[in-house]
N, C-alpha and C positions, 0 to 999 in steps of 0.2 A: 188105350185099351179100355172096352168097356165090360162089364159085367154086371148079374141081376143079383136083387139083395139080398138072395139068399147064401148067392157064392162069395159074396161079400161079407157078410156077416158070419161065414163058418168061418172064412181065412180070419180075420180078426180075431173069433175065438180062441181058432189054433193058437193062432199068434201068443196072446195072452194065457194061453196053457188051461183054458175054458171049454167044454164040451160043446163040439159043433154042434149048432141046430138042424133039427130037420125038416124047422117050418117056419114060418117068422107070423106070418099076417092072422093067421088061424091059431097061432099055439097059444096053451095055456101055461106053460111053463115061464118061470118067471124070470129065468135070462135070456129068453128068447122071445120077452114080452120089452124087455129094456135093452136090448140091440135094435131092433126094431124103433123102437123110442127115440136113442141115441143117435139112429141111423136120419131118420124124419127130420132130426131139427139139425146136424150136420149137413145135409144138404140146402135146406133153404139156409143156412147162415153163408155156406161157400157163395148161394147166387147173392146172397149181398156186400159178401166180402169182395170182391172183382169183378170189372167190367167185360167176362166170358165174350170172347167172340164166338164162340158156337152157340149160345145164348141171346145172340143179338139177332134182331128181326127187324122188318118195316111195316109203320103201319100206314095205314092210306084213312086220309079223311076224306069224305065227299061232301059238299056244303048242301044243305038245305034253305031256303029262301028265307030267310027271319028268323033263323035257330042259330043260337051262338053259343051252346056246348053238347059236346059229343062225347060219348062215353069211349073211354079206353079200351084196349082189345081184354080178353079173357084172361087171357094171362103175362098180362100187365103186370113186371113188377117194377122199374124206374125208368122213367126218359133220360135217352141219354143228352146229354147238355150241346148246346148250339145245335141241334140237329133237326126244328122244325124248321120246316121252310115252304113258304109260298109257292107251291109249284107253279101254277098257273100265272104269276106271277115273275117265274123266275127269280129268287131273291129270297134273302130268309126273315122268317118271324121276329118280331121282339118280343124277347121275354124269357123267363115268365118272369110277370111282371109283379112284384112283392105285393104284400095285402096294401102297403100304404100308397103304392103308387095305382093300384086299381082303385083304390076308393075315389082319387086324385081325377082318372078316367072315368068314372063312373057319375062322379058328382060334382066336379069342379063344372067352372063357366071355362069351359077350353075345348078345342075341336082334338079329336082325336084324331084324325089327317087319314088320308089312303094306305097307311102301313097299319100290316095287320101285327094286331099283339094278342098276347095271350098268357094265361096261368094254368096252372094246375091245382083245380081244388076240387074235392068230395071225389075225386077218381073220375072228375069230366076235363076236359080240353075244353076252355071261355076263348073267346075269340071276341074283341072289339080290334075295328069294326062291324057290327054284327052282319055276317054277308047275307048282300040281296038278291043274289041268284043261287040259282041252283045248279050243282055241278062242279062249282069250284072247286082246286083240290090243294088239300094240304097233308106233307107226311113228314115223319118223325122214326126214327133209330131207339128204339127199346133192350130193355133187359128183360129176357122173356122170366117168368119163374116157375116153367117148366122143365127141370133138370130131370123128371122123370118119364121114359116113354113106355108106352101101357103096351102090358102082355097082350091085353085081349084086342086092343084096338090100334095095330100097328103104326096108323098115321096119329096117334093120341100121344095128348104129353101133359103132365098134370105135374101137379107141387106136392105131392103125397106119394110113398106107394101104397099099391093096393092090393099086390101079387106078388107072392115070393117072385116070381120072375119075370116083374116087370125090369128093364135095366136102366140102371143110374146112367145118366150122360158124363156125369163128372169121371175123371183116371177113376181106376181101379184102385192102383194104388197110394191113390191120394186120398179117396174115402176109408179105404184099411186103416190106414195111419190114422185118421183123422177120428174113424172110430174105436180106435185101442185108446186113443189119447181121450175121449169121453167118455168112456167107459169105464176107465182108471180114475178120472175126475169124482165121478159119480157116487163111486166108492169110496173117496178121499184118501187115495193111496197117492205114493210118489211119482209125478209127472212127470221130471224133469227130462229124461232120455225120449219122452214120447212127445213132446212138445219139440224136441230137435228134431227128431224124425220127420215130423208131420211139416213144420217149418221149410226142411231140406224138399221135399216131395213140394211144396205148394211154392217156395220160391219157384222152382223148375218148372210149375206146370202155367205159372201167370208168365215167364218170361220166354217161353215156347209159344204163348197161346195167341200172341198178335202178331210172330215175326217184327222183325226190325227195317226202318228204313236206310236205303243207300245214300252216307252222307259224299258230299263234295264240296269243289268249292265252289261251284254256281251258283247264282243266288236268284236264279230261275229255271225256267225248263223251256226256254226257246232255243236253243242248242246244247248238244252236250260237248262243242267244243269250247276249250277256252278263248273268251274274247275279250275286246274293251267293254262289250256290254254283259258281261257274268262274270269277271274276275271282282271279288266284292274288294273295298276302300282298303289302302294299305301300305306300305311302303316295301316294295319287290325289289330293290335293288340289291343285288349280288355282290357289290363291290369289286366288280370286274371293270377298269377304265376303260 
């Protein structure tokens, strides 16, 4: 369930026995200047607390002929891990490769071979070896850090709001919770019940948000029957003579 920050931000006041706002972005009122506040940095903390599958995206590199780093998409907030890969190559990237093992690349007397590596530095994608044509592609799995989709620009999604009725992508009520519990904080009152709360709602919504895999006991996926080749190492005897 989604909802925009204004509706979110009355329910939380209710909640907390607060005077619902009637504006957030525009007001001059000073609790409806610090839910708004409370609400901004609650969101980008939840896209760093969890790897969001509604938040994941792909990005495409295209190579240029003697260019060996690429800028990150717009709303870049972390690469997700093993997931560059050499498309054109079929096969994945190495890396990212630490500051000392680039330097290692960059300056040692050593070939750096036909596999492509790479790091993540200054918010560019490095690529040795640096590719010599053009066209080549490489993509990669992100954490977008746009949990916010824009009132005025339907296909738009930013890290801020900007419109009381722009709407949060995160649960409805997972941002409620999450802003009573900052809210409370703020003021240095007793958390304790709202840190449960918010706890209970954010377990539920990370172990909903990827689904789960079907386990068995194959230990591949060339048939789903059991055979001598997918019954994994073991001792199966029944004790039946």
């Amino acid at each position: 369930m989604e909802g925009n920050a204004l509706q979110i931000a009355r329910q939380a006041a209710m909640e907390l026995g607060l005077p619902a706002p009637k504006e957030l972005v525009t007001s001059s009122e000073a609790t409806s200047i610090q839910l708004l506040g409370l609400m901004q940095a609650a969101g980008n903390e939840l896209v760093m607390a969890f790897d969001w599958e509604f938040l994941t995206k792909t990005h495409i590199i295209t190579s240029v002929a003697g260019v060996g780093q690429y800028p990150a998409p717009a709303d870049f907030g972390r690469m997700l891990n093993q997931t560059l890969w050499d498309y054109g190559n079929r096969r994945p990237a190495y890396g990212p490769v630490s500051p000392q093992g680039w330097q290692v690349l960059t300056n040692a007397l050593i070939s750096v071979g036909p596999f492509a590596r790479y790091r993540i530095a200054r918010g560019l994608t490095e690529f040795l070896p640096v590719p010599q044509g053009d066209g080549h592609i490489f993509d990669f799995q992100y954490i977008s850090d746009g949990w916010v989709k824009s009132a005025q620009q339907p296909a738009g999604y930013q890290a801020f709001i900007l419109n009381d009725l722009d709407i949060v992508t995160f649960d409805f009520w997972l941002m409620v919770k999450f802003l009573k519990l900052k809210m409370w904080q703020a003021k240095g009152l007793d958390t304790s019940n709202y840190v449960a709360d918010f706890t209970r709602i954010f377990d539920a919504c990370t172990g909903q948000d990827h689904g789960a895999p079907v386990l068995g006991l194959a230990n591949t996926f060339k048939t789903p029957w059991l055979t001598m080749y997918n019954v994994p190492d073991g001792n199966w005897n029944t004790g039946t003579p």
